[in-house]
N, C-alpha and C positions, 0 to 999 in steps of 0.2 A: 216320454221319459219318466221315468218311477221318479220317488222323491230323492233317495241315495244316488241315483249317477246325476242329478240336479245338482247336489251339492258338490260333491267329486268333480265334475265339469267347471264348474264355479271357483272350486279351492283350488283346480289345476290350473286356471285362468289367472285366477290371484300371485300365483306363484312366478309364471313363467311372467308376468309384467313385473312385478315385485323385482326379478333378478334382471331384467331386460334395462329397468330403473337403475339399478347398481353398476352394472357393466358401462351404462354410455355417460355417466355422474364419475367413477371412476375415471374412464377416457377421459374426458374432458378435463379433470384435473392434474390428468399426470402430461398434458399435451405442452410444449414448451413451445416457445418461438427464439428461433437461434438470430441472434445479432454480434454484430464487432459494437467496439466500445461506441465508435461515433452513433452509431444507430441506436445503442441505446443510450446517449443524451438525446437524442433528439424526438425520440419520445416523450419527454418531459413528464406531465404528471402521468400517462398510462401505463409509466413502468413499475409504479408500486404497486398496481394494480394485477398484474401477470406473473404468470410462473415464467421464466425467461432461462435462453440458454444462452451466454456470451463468451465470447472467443478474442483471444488475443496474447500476444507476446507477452513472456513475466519479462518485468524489467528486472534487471542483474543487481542483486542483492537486496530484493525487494521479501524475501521469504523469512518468515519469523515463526518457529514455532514457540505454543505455550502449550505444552501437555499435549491433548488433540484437535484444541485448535490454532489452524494456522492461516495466519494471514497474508497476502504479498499484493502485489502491483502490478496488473498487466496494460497492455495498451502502451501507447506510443506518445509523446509530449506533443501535443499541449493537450491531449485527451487519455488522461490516464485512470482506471480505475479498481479502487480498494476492495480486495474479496476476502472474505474470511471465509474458510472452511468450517464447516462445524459438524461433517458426515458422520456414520457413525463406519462407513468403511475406511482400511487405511486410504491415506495418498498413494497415487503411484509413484514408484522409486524414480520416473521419466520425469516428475517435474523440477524440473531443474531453470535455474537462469536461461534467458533466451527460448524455453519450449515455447511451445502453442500452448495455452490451457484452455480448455473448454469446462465452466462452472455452469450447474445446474442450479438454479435457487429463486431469491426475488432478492427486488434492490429495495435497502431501505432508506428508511425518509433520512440520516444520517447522509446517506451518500457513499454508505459500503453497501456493495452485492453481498449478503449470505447464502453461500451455496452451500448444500447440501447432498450435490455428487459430484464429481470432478474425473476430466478426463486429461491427458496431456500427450502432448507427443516428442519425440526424442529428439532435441534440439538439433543432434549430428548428423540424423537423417533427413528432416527437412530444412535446414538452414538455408536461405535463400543464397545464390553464388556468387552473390557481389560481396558479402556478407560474411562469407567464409574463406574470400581471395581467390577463386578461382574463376580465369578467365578465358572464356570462348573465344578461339581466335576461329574465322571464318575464312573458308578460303574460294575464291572462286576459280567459276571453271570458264 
């Protein structure tokens, strides 16, 4: 090989690791781990540690906003916990009292999750049917 496709060979080499390094550095930081609230207590100290994704019922009148950020309560008593929104996309117009929420973010050492992306689903469509009063009757044959 001449001296110029030596270095050519070489810089293409640097390059294609160079961006191989960014792509799986990347990955790994945007990677979450989805929990309900009990799961993530019982992490304990490794959940300040992770990017985390948690899921759970807003408790009914739990939503506050201040400007664009807004904070509420999901989860179920005696494990309830404090999220603040602080995304830079809107909310979806779906969170409402009783959705699901699903917050993207990390918990901090206060003991609010700060999320940073947020999903929700429409409480009327999944309301559990004990929930909503409607009851199965079964009939046999």
């Amino acid at each position: 090989m001449k001296r110029k496709q030596l270095k050519f060979a070489i810089g293409s080499v640097l390059i294609v690791l160079t961006l191989s390094y960014l792509a799986y550095s990347g990955y790994q930081e945007s990677k979450t781990y989805y929990h309900t609230v009990p799961e993530l207590y019982s992490l304990k100290e490794k959940a300040y540690d992770l990017r985390l994704q948690v899921s759970g019922d807003v408790v009914p009148g739990s939503i506050q906003r201040d400007g664009k950020v807004v904070s509420f309560v999901i989860g179920a008593e005696p494990q309830t916990l404090r999220v603040k929104y602080v995304g830079k996309d809107p909310l979806p117009d779906t969170l409402i009292d009783r959705a699901t929420a699903m917050a993207t973010g990390k918990m901090g050492r206060d003991g609010v999750f700060v999320a940073d992306t947020m999903l929700a689903k429409c409480a009327s469509k999944y309301e559990k049917e004990t929930a909503a009063g409607v009851q199965i009757s079964k009939k046999s044959n």
